[in-house]
C-alpha positions in Angstrom: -0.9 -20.1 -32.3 1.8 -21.2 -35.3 4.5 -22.4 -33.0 7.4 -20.1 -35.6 5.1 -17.1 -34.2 5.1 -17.8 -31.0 8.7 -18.0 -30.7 9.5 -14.4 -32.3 11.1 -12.6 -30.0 12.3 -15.0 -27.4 15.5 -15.8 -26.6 16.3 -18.6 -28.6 19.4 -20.6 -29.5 18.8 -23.8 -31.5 15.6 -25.5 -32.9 15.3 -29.2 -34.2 12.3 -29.7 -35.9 9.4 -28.5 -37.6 8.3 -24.9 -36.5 4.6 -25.0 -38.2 3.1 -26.7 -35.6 0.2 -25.2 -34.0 0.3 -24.8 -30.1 -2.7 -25.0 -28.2 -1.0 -24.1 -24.5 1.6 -24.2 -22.4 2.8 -25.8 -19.6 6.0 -26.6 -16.6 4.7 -29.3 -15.1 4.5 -32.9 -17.1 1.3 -33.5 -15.5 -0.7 -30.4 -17.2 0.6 -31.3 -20.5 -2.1 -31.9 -23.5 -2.2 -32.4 -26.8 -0.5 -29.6 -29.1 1.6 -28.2 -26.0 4.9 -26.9 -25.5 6.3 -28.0 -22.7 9.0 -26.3 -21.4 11.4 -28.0 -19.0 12.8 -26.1 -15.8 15.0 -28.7 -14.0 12.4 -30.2 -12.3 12.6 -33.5 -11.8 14.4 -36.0 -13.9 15.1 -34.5 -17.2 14.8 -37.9 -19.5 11.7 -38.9 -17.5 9.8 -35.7 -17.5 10.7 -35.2 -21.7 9.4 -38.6 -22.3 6.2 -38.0 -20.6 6.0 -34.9 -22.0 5.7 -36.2 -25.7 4.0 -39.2 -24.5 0.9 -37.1 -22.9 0.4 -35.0 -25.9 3.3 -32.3 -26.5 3.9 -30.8 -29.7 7.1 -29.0 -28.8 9.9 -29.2 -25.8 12.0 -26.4 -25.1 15.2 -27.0 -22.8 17.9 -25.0 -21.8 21.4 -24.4 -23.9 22.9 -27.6 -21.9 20.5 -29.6 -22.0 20.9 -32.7 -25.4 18.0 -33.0 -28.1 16.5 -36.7 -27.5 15.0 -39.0 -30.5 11.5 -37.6 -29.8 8.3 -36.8 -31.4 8.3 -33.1 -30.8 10.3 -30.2 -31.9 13.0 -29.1 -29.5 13.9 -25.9 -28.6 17.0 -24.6 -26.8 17.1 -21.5 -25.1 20.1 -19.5 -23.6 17.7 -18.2 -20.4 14.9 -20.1 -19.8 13.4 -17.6 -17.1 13.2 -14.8 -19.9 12.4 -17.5 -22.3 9.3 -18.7 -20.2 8.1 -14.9 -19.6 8.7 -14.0 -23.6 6.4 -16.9 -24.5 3.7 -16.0 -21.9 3.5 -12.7 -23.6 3.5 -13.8 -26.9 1.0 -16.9 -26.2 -1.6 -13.9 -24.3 -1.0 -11.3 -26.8 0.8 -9.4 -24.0 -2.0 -8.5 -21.9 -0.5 -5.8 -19.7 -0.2 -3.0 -22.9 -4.1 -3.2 -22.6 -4.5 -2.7 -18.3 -3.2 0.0 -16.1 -0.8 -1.5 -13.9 0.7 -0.3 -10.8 3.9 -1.9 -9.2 4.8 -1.8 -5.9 7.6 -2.3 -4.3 10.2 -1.9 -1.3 11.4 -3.6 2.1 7.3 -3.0 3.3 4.2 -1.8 3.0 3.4 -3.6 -0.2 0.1 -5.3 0.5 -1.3 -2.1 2.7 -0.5 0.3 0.3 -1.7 -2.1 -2.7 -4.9 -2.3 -0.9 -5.2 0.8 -0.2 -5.0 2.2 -4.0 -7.4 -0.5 -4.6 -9.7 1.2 -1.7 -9.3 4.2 -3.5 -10.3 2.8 -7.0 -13.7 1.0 -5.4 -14.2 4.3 -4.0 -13.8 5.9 -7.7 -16.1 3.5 -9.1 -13.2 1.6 -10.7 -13.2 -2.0 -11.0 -9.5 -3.1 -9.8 -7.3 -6.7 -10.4 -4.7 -6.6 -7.1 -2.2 -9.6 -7.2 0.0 -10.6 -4.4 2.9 -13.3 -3.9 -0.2 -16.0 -3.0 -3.1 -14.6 -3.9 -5.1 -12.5 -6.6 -8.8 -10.9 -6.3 -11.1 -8.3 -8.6 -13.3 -6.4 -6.4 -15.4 -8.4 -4.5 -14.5 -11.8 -5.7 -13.5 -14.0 -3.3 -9.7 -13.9 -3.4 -7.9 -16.8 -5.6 -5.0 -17.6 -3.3 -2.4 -20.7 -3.5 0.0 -22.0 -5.6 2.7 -19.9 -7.5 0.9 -16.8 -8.8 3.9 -15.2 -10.4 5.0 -17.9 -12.8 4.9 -16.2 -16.2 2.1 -18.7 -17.0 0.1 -18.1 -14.3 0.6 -14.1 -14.0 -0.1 -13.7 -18.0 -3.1 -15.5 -18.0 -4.4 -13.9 -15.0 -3.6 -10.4 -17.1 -5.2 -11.7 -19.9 -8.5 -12.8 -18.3 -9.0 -9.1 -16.4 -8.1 -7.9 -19.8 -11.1 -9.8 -21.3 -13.5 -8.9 -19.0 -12.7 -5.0 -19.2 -10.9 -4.4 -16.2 -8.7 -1.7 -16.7 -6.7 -1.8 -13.2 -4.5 -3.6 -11.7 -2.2 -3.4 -8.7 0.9 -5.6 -7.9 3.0 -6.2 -5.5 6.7 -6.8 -6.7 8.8 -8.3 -4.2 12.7 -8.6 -4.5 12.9 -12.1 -5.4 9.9 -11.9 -8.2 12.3 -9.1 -9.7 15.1 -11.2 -9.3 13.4 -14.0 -11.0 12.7 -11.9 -13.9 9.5 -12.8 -13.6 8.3 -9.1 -14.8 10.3 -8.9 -17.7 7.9 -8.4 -20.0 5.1 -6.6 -17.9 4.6 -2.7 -18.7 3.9 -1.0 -15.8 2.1 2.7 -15.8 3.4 3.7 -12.4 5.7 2.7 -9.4 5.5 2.7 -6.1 8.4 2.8 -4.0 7.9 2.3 -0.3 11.1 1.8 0.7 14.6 0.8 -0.3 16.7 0.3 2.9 17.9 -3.4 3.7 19.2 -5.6 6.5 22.8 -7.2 4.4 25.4 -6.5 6.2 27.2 -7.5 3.1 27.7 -3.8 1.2 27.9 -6.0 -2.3 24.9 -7.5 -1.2 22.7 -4.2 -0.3 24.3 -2.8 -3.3 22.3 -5.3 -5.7 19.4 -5.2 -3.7 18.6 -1.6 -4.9 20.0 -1.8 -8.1 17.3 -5.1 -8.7 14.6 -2.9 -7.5 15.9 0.1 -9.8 14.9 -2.4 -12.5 11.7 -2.1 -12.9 11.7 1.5 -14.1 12.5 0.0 -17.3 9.4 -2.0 -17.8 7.1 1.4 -17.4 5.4 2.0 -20.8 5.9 5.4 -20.9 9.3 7.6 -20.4 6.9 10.4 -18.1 4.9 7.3 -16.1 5.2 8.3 -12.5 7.4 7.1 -9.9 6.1 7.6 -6.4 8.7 7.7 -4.0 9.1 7.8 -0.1 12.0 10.7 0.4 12.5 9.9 3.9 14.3 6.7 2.7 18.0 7.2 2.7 18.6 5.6 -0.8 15.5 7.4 -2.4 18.2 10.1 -4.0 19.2 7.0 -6.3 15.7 7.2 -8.1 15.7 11.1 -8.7 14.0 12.1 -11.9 11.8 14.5 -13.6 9.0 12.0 -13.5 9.9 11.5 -9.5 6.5 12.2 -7.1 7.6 12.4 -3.5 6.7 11.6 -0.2 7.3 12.0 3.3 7.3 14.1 6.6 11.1 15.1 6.7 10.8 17.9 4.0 8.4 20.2 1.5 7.3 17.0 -0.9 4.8 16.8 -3.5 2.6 14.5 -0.8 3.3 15.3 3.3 1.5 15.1 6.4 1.2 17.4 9.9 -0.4 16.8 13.1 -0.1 13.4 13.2 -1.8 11.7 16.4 -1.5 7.9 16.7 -3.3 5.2 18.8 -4.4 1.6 19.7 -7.5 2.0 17.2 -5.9 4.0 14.5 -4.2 7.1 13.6 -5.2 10.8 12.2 -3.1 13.1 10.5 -3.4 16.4 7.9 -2.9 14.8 4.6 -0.7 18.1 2.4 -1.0 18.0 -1.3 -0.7 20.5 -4.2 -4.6 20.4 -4.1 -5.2 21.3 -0.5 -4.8 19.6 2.7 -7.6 17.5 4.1 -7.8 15.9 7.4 -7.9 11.7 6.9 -8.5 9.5 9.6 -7.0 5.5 9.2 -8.4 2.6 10.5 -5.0 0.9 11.0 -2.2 1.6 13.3 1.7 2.7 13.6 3.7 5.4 11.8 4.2 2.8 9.0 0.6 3.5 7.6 0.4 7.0 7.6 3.9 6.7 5.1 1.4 4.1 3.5 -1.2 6.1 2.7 0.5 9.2 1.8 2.0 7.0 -0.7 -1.6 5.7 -1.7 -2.7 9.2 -2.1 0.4 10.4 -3.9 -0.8 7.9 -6.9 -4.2 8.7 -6.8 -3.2 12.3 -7.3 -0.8 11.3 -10.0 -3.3 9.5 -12.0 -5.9 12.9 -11.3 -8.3 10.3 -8.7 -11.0 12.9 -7.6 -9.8 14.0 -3.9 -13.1 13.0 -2.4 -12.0 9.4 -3.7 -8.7 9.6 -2.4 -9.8 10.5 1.1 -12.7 8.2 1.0 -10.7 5.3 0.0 -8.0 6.0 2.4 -10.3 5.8 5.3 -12.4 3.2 4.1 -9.0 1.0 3.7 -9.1 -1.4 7.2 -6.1 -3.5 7.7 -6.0 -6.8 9.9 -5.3 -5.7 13.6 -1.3 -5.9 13.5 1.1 -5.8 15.9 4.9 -4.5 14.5 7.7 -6.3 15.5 9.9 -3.4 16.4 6.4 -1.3 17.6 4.1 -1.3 20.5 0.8 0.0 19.7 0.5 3.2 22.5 -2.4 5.7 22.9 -1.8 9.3 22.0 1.4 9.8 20.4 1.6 12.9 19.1 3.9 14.0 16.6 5.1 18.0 16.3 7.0 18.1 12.8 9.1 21.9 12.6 10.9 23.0 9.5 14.5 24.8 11.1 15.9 26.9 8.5 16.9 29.4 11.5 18.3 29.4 14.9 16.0 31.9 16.1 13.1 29.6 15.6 13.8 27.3 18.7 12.4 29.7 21.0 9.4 29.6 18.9 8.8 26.0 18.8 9.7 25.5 22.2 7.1 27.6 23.0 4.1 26.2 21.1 4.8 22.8 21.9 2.3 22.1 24.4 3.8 18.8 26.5 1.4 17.7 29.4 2.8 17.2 32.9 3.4 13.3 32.4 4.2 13.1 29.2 7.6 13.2 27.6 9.3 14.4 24.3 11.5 12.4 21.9 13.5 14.7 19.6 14.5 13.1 16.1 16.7 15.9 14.9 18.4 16.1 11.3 22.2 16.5 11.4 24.5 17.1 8.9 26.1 20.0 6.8 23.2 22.1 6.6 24.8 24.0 9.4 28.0 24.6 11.5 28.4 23.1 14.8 28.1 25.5 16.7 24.9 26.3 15.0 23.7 22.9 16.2 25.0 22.9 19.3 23.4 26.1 20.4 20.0 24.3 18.9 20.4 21.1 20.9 21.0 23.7 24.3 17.1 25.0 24.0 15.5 21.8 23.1 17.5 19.2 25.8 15.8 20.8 28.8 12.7 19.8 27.7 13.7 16.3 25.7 13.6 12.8 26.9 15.8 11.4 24.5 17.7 12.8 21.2 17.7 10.9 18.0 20.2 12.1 15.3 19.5 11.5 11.4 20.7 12.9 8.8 19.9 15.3 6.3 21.3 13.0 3.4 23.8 16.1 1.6 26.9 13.7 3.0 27.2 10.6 4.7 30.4 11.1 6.0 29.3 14.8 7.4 26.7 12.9 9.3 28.9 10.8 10.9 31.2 13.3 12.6 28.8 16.0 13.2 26.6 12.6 15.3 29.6 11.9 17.5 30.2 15.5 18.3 26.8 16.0 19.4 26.8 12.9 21.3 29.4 13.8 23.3 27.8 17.1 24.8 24.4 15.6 25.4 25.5 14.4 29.0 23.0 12.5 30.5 20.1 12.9 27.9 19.9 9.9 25.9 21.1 9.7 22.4 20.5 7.6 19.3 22.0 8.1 15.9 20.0 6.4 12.9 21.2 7.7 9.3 18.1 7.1 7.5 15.2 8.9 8.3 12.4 6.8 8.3 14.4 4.3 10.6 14.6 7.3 13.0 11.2 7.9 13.3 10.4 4.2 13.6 13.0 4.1 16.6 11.1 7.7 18.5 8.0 5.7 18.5 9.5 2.5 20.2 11.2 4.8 23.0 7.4 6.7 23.6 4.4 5.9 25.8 1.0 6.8 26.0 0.7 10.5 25.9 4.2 11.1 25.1 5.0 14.2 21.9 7.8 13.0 19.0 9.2 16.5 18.0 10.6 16.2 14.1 13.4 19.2 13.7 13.9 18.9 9.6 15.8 21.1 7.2 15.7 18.6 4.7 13.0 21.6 2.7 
């Protein structure tokens, strides 16, 4: 390609030289350069030394940053203003922007990204569908024998992996899209099709910090080709309000979503659970453990049935998925946790639900119940009376209409739960994470919601 081509659209500042050059590839590294190149220099390593070699092995062009000074070479020079964008611009350009061609679907959040990836890509095989998944280390089609090592998300390296599946007709691809990828602007001139968002709570304690960490992962909403592509998002997350749309496809067990679940059981070999869509529910049965991968696959399912995956696919692939045997850090895997998840849009319904929830003699009940404004405290107090006789322990979330609502309605409900243990956790999916680590084997979570 004519070098002056190449360059069109790249974030350019100066050029010394002759632009009618053709380049034959490009490289970061001195030691991959070849004859006809452009090299482009990314502090690394000695800046003299590494130009010099450069030339000397071959290159037709250098491109440097805006500080860096034009030496008495050989080559055309370049200066850029940003190299990152400038390296991901020319990766486009040089591979004819490979992702306008493939369907690609980017996930993101604080976890989950490799299960779920895998798990749309279970659905796909399922479909027929031949499927490109990359990762942070790795990338695979199908079958293949997974390419892992080395930095897969340079530019370079990601492009040309693009372009290849492109050339050999895949059409699909899934990627994982962590924070510091985004960051790196390493996806800044990928088109995605579709999100996923598994999560966006954090761990800063900094508020600046947490602050940025969603607005980078709000990012990538502008890369999606199309103003209706689908964002798939877990509701239960207490910052999923942030990413409200018309093109917005929920998830999660706290409220009536596009994509929930019921009768969830978990186990030491796996968990079961009623999978509720617009098309039906169907009953799906996961190889893998923990609470964490039934979200997981409801988000799986939620783009399959955004994308119109035939069900029988969607089911197939989610049980066919089979993660590594895991063990989570803040989870013990227990046998028989059921979960009983009640909609309480009126008082009256306590007595209902305490009586068809059917507790064994030795097991116990953890209560995750949503606080909030959605009603007075009295209201909730009168709730909380029914349900402590026969509860364990009482975990508090909220309903997410206000923070601060939350707050004081927790504390007064703390102080009348006397000797019944309490827990407050404002987002909801932490809540439910924390009910599991206070079960044991046999033990019923009860999930009072009027988040519908």
């Amino acid at each position: 390609m004519i070098l002056k081509e190449l360059l069109a659209s790249t974030p350019v500042y100066e050029i010394y030289g002759r632009t009618k050059k053709n380049i034959e590839g490009l490289c970061i590294r001195t030691e991959d350069v070849r004859p006809n190149y452009l090299y482009i220099y990314i502090d690394d390593g000695d800046y003299k030394t590494s130009v010099y070699e450069a030339v000397e092995q071959g290159a037709a062009a250098i491109c440097i940053g805006k500080d860096k000074e034009v030496l008495p070479c050989d080559a055309t020079f370049v200066r850029s203003y940003n190299i990152k964008r400038f390296l991901s611009a020319i990766a486009k350009n040089f591979y004819n922007n490979p992702s306008q061609y493939i369907n690609l679907v980017g996930i993101t959040g604080t976890h989950g990204k490799s299960t779920i990836a895998w798990m749309v890509r279970s659905i796909l095989q399922s479909a027929g569908i031949s499927t490109l998944i990359v990762g942070d280390s790795y990338y695979n089609v199908d079958d293949e024998q997974a390419v892992s090592g080395g930095d897969i998300f340079n530019p370079l390296t990601f492009t040309s992996i693009l372009r290849e599946a492109v050339d050999d007709r895949i059409k699909n691809g899934v990627v994982e899209c962590s924070y510091t990828t985004i960051v790196q602007e390493r996806f800044r001139h990928i088109w995605f099709d579709s999100l996923i968002y598994t999560d966006l709570y954090t761990y800063f304690k900094n508020q600046d910090m947490d602050c940025h960490y969603i607005e980078m992962r709000k990012t990538l909403i502008d890369h999606l080709k199309l103003s209706h592509s689908p964002i798939i998002v877990n509701m239960d997350d207490y910052h999923a309000q942030q990413l409200e749309g018309n093109n917005i496809i929920k998830y999660g067990l706290y409220g009536d979503f596009d994509i929930g679940g019921s009768d969830i059981e978990l186990n030491s070999e796996g968990s079961r659970f009623i999978l509720k869509t617009p098309k039906g529910d169907v009953p799906i049965e996961l190889k893998c453990t923990g609470i964490h991968n039934i979200y997981n696959a409801m988000a799986a399912a939620a783009w399959g049935m955004a994308h119109d995956i035939a069900f029988e696919h969607i089911q197939k692939g989610i049980q066919g998925f089979c993660a590594a045997r895991e063990i989570d850090g803040h989870l013990d895997i227990k046998d028989n946790i059921k979960f009983c998840i009640k909609d309480l849009h009126f008082i009256d319904r306590v007595n209902d639900i305490c009586d068809e929830l059917a507790v064994s003699e030795e097991g116990k009940v953890v209560t995750v119940f949503c606080a909030g404004a959605h009603r007075d405290f009295d209201s909730t107090n009168s709730i909380l009376k029914k349900i402590k006789d026969f509860s364990h322990c009482l975990i508090l979330t909220s309903d997410y209409s206000d923070r601060h609502t939350f707050l004081k309605a927790a504390s007064q409900i703390k102080d009348g739960m006397g000797n019944i243990e309490t827990y407050c956790e404002i987002d909801n999916y932490k809540a439910l994470r924390k009910a599991v680590s206070l079960t044991e084997t046999g033990d019923t979570i009860l999930i009072l919601s009027n988040n519908a």
